[in-house]
VMD Tcl script that builds the backbone (N, CA, C; Angstrom):
set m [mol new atoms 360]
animate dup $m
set s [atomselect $m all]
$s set {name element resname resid chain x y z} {
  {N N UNK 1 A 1.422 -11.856 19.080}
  {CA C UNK 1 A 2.665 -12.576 18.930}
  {C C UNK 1 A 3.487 -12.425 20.202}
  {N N UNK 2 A 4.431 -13.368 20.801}
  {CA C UNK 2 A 4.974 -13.399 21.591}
  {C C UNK 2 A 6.811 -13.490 21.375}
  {N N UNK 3 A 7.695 -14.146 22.363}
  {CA C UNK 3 A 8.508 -13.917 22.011}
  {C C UNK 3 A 8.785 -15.477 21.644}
  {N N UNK 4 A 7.945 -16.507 21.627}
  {CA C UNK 4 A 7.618 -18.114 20.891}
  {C C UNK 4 A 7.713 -17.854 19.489}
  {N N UNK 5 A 7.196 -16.598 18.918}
  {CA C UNK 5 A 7.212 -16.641 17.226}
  {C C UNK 5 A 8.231 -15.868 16.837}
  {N N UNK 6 A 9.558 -14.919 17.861}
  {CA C UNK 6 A 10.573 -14.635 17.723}
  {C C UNK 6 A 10.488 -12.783 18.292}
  {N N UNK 7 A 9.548 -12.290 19.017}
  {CA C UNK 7 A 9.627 -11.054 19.517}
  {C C UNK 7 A 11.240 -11.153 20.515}
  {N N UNK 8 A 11.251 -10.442 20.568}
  {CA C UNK 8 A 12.715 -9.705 21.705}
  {C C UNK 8 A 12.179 -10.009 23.069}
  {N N UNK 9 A 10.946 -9.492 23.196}
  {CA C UNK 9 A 10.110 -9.522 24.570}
  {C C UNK 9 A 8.691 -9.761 24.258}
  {N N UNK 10 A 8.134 -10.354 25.271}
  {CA C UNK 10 A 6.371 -10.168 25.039}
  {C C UNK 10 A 5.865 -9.403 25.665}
  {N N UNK 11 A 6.914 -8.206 26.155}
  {CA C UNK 11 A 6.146 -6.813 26.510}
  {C C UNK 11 A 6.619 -5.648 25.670}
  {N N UNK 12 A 5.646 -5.087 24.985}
  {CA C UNK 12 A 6.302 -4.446 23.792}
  {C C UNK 12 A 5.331 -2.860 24.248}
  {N N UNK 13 A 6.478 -1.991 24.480}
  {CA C UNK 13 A 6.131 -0.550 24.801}
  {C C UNK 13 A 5.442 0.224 23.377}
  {N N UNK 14 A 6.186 0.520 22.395}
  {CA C UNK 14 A 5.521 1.173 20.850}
  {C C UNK 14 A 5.875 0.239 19.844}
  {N N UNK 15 A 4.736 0.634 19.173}
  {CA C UNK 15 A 4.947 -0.447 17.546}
  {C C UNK 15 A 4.738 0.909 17.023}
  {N N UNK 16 A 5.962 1.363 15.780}
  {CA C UNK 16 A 5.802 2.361 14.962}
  {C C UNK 16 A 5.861 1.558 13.577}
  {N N UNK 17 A 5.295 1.986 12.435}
  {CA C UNK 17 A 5.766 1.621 11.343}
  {C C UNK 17 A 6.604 2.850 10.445}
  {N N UNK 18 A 7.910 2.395 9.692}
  {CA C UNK 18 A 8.790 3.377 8.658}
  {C C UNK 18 A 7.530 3.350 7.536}
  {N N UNK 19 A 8.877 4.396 6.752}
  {CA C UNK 19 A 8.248 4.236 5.363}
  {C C UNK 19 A 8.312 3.271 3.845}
  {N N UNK 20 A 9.459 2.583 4.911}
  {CA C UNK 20 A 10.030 1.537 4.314}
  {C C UNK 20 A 9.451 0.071 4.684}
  {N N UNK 21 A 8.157 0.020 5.097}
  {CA C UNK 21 A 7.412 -1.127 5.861}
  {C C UNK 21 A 8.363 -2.153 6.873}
  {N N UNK 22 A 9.285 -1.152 7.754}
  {CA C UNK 22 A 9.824 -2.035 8.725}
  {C C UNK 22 A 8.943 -1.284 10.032}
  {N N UNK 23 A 8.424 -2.152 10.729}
  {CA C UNK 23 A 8.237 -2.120 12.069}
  {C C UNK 23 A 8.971 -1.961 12.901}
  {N N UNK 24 A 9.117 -1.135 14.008}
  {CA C UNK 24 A 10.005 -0.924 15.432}
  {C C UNK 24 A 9.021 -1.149 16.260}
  {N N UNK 25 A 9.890 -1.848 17.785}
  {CA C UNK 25 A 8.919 -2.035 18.457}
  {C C UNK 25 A 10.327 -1.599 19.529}
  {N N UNK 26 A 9.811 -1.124 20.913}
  {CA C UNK 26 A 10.526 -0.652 21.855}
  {C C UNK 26 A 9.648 -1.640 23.019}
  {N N UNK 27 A 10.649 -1.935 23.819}
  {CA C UNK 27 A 10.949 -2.937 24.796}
  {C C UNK 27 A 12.145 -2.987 25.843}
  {N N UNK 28 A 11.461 -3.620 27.163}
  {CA C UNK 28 A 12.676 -3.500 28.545}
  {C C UNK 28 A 13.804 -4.226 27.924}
  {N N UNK 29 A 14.152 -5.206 26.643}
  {CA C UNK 29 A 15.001 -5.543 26.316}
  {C C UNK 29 A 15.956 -4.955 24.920}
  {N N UNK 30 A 15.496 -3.801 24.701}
  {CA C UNK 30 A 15.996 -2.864 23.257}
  {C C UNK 30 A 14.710 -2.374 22.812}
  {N N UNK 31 A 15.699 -2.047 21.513}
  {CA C UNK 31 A 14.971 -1.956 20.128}
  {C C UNK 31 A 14.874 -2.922 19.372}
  {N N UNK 32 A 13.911 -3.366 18.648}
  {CA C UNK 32 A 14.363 -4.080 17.744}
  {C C UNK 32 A 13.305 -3.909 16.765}
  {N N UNK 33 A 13.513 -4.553 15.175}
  {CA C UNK 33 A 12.454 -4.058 13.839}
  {C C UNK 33 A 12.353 -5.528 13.127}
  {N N UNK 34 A 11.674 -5.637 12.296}
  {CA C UNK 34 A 11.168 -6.622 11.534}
  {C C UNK 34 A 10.244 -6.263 10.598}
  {N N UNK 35 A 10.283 -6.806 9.410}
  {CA C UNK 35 A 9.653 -6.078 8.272}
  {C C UNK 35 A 7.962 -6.748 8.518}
  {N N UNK 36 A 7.103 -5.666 8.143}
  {CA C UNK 36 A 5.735 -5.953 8.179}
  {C C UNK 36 A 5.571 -7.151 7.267}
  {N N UNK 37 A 5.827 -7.347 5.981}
  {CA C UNK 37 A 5.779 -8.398 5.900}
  {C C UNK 37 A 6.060 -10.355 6.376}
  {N N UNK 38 A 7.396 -9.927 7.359}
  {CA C UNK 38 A 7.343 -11.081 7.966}
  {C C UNK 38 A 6.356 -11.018 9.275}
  {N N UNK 39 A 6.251 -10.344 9.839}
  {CA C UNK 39 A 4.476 -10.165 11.060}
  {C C UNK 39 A 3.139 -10.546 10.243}
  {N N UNK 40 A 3.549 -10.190 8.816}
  {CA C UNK 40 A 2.092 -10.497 8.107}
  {C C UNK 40 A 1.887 -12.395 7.819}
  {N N UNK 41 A 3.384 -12.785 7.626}
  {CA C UNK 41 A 3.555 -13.910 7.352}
  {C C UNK 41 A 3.508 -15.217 8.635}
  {N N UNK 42 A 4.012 -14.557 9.881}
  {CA C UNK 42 A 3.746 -15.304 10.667}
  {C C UNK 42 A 2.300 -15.000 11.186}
  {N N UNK 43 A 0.968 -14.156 10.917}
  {CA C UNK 43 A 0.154 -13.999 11.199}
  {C C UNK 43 A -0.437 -15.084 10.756}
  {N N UNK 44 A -0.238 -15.093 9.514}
  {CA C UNK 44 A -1.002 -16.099 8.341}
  {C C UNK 44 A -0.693 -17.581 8.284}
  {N N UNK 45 A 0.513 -17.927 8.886}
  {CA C UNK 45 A 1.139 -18.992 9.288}
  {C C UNK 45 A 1.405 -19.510 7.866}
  {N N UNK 46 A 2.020 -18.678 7.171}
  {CA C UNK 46 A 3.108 -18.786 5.966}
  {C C UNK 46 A 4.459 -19.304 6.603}
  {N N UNK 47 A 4.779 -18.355 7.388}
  {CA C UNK 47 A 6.155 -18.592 8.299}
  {C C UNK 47 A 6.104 -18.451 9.492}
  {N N UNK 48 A 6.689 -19.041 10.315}
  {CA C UNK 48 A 6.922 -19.763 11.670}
  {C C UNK 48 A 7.166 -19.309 12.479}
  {N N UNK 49 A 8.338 -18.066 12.084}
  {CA C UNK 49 A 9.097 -17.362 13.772}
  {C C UNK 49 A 9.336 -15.985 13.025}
  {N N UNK 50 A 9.525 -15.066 13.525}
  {CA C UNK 50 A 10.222 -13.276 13.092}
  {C C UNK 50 A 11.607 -13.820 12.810}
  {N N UNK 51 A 12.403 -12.998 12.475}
  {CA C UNK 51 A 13.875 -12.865 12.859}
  {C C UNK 51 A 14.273 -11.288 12.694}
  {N N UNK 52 A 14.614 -10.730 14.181}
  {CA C UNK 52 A 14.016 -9.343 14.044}
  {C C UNK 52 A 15.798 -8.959 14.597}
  {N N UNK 53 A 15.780 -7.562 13.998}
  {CA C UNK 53 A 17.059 -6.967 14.029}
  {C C UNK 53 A 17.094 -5.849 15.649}
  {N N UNK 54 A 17.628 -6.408 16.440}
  {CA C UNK 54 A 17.784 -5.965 17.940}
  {C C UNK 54 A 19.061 -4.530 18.133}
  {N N UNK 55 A 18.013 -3.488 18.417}
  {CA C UNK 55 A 19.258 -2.850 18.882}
  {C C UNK 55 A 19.632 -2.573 20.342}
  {N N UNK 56 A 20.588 -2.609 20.830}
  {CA C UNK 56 A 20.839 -2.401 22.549}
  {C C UNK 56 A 22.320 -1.614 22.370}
  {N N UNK 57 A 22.690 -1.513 24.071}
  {CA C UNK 57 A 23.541 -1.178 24.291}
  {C C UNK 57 A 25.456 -1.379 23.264}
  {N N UNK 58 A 24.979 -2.535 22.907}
  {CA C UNK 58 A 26.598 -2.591 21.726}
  {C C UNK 58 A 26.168 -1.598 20.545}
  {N N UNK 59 A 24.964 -1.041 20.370}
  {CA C UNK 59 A 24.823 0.338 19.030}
  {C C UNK 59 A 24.832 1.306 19.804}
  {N N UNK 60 A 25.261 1.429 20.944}
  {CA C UNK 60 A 25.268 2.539 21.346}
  {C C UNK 60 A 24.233 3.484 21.783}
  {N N UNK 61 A 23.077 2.638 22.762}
  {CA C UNK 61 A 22.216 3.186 23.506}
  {C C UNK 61 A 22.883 2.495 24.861}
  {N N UNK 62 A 22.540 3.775 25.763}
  {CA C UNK 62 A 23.213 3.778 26.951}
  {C C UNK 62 A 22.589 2.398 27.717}
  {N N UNK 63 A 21.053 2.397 27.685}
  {CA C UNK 63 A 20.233 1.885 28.120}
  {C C UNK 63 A 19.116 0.798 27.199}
  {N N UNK 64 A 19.412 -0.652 27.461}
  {CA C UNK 64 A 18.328 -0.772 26.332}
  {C C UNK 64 A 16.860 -1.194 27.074}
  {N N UNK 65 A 16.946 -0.592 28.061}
  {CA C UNK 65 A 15.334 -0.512 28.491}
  {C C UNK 65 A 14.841 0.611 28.716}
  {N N UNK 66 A 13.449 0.358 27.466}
  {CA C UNK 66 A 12.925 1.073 27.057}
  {C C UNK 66 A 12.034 1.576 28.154}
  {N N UNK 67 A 11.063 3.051 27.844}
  {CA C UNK 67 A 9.821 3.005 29.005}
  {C C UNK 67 A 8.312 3.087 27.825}
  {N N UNK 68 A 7.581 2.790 28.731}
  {CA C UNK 68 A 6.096 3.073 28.436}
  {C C UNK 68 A 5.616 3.830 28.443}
  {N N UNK 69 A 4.218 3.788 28.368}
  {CA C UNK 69 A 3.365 4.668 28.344}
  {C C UNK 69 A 2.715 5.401 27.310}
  {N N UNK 70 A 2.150 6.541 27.498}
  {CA C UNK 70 A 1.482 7.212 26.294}
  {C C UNK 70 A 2.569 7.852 25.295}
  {N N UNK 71 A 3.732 8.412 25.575}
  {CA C UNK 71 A 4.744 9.107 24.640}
  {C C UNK 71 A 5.907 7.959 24.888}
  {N N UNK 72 A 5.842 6.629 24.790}
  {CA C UNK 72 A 6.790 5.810 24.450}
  {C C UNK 72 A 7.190 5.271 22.854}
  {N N UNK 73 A 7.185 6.765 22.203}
  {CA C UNK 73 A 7.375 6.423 20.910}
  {C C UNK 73 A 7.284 7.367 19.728}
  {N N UNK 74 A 7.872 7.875 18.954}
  {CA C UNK 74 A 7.178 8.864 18.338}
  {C C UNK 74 A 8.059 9.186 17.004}
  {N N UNK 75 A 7.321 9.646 16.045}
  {CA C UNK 75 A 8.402 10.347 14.633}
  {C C UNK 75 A 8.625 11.868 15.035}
  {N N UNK 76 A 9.605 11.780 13.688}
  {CA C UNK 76 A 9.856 13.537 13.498}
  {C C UNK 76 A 9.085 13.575 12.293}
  {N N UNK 77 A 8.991 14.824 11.545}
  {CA C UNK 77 A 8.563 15.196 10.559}
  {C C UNK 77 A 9.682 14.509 9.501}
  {N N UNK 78 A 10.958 14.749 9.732}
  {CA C UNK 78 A 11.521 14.452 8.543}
  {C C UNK 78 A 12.024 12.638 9.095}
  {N N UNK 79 A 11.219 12.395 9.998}
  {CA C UNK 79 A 11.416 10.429 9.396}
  {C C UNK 79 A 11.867 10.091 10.711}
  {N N UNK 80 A 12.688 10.861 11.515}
  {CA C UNK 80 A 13.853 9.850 12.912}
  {C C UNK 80 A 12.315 9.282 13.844}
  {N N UNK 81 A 13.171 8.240 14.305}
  {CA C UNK 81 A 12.330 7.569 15.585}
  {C C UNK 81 A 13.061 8.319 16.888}
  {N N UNK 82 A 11.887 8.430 17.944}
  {CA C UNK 82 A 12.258 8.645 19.434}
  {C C UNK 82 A 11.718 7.689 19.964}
  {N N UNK 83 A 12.865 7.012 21.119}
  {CA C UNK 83 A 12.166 6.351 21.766}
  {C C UNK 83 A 12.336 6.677 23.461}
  {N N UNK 84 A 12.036 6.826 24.441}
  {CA C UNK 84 A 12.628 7.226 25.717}
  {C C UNK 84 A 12.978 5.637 26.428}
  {N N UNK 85 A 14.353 6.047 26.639}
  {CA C UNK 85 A 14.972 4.328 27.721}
  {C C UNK 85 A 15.022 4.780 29.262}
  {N N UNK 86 A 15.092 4.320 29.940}
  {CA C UNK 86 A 15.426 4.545 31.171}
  {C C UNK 86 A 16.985 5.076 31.284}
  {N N UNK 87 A 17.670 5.427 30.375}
  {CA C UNK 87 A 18.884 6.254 30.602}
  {C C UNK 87 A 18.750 7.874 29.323}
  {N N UNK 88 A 17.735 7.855 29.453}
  {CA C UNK 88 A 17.202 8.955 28.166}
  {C C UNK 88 A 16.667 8.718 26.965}
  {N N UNK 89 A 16.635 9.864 26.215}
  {CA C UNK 89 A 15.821 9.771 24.639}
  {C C UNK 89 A 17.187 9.100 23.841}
  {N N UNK 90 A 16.662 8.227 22.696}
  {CA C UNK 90 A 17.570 7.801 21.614}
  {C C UNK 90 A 17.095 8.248 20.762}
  {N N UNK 91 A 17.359 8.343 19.584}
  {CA C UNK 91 A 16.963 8.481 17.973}
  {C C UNK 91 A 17.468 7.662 17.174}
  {N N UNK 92 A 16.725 7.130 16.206}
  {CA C UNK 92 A 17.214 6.326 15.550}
  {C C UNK 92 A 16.680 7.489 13.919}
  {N N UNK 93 A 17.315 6.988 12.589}
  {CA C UNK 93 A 17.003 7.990 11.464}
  {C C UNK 93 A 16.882 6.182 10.948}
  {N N UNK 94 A 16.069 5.942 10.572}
  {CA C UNK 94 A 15.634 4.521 9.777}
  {C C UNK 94 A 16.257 4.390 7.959}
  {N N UNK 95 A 16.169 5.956 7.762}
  {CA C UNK 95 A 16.932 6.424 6.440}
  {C C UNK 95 A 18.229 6.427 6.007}
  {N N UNK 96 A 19.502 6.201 7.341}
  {CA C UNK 96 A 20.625 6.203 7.505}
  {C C UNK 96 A 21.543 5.523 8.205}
  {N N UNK 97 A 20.624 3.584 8.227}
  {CA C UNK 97 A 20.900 2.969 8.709}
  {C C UNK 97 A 21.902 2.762 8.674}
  {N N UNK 98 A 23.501 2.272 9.522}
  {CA C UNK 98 A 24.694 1.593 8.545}
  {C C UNK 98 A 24.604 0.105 9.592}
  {N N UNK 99 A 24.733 -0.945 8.306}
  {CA C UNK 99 A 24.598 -2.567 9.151}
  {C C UNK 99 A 26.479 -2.598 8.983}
  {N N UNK 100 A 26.584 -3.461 10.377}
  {CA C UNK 100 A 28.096 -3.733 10.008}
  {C C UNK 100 A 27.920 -5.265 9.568}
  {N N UNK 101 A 28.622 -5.291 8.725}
  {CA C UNK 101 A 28.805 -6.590 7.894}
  {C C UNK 101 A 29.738 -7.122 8.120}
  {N N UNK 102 A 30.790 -7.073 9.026}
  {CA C UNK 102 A 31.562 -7.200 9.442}
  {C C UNK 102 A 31.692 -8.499 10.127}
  {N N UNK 103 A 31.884 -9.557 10.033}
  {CA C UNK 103 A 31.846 -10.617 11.041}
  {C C UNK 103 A 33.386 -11.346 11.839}
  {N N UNK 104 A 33.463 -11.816 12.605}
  {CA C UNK 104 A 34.673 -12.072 13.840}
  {C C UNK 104 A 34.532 -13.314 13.016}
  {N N UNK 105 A 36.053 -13.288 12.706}
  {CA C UNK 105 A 36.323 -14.837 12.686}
  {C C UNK 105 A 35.839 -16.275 13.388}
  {N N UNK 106 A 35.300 -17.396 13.118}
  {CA C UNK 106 A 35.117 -18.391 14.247}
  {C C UNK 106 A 36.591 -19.260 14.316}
  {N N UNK 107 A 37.045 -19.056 15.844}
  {CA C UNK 107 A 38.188 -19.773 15.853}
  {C C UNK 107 A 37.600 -21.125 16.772}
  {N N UNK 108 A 38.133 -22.438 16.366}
  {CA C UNK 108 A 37.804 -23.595 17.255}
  {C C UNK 108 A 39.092 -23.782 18.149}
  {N N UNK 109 A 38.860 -23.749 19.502}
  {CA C UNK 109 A 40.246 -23.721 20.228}
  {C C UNK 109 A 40.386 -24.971 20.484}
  {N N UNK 110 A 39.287 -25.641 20.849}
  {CA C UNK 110 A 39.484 -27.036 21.664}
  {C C UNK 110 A 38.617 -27.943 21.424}
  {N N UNK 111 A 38.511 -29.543 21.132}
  {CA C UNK 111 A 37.197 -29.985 21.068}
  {C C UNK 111 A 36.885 -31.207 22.234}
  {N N UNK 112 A 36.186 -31.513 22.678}
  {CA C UNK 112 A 35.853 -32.564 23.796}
  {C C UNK 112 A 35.188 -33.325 23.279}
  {N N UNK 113 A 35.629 -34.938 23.874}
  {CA C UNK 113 A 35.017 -36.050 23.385}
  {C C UNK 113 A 34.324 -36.572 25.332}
  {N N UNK 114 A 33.320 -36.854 25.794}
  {CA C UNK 114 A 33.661 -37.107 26.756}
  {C C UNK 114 A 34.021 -36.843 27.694}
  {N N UNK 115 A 34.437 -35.273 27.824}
  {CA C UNK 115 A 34.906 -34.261 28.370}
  {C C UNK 115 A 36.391 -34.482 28.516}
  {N N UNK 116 A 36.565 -35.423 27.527}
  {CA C UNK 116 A 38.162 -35.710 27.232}
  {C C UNK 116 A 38.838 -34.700 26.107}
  {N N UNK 117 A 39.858 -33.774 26.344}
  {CA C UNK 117 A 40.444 -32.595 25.237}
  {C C UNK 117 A 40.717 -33.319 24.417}
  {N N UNK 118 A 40.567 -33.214 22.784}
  {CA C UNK 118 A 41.235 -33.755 22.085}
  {C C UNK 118 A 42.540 -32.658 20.828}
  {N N UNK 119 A 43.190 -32.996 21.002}
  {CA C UNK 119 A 44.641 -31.647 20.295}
  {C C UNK 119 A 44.506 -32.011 19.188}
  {N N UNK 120 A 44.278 -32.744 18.628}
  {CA C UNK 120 A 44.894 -33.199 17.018}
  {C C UNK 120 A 44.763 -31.880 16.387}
}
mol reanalyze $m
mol bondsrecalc $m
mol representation Tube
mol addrep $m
């Protein structure tokens, strides 16, 4: 799969799986996860594209490029992910996720007809 069926990148450093059948994959562009079942589904061409949950620098990794290699990836015993970025190790605990649900208002300031402003 590439980043045509919805990867982050089509260079992907570790694929770990939780215990919760979400996939992580570490990449020069974040983190990001997607449930094995939707990889199973776009395998099968049930469904079309991923839609995968990206983490970077706004969650608070310094760095969201990731590195490679042989230890580009790893569990703990009790569940956290490591991943090494080019600004250090992160951890993620997959068990203690918090999503912000939170969404920004959409304000429309201006609209163009023509590249003519229109105020109404």
């Amino acid at each position: 799969m590439t980043r045509a069926q919805g990867l982050s990148d089509d260079v992907i450093h570790r694929i770990l799986e939780d215990d919760a059948g979400q996939v992580w994959m570490s990449s020069n562009k974040g983190v990001f996860r997607v449930s094995k079942r939707e990889l199973d589904e776009v395998a099968d061409g049930t469904r079309k594209s991923l839609i995968p949950v990206v983490y970077g620098t706004v969650d608070g990794m310094k760095s969201a490029e990731c590195n490679g290699g042989a230890s580009a990836g790893t569990f703990t015993r009790e569940g956290t992910i490591w991943f090494p970025t080019i600004a250090g190790a992160i951890a993620i605990d997959p068990a203690h996720l918090r999503t912000n649900t939170l969404r920004p208002p959409v304000v429309i300031e201006a609209v163009l007809v023509d590249g003519i402003r229109n105020r109404r």
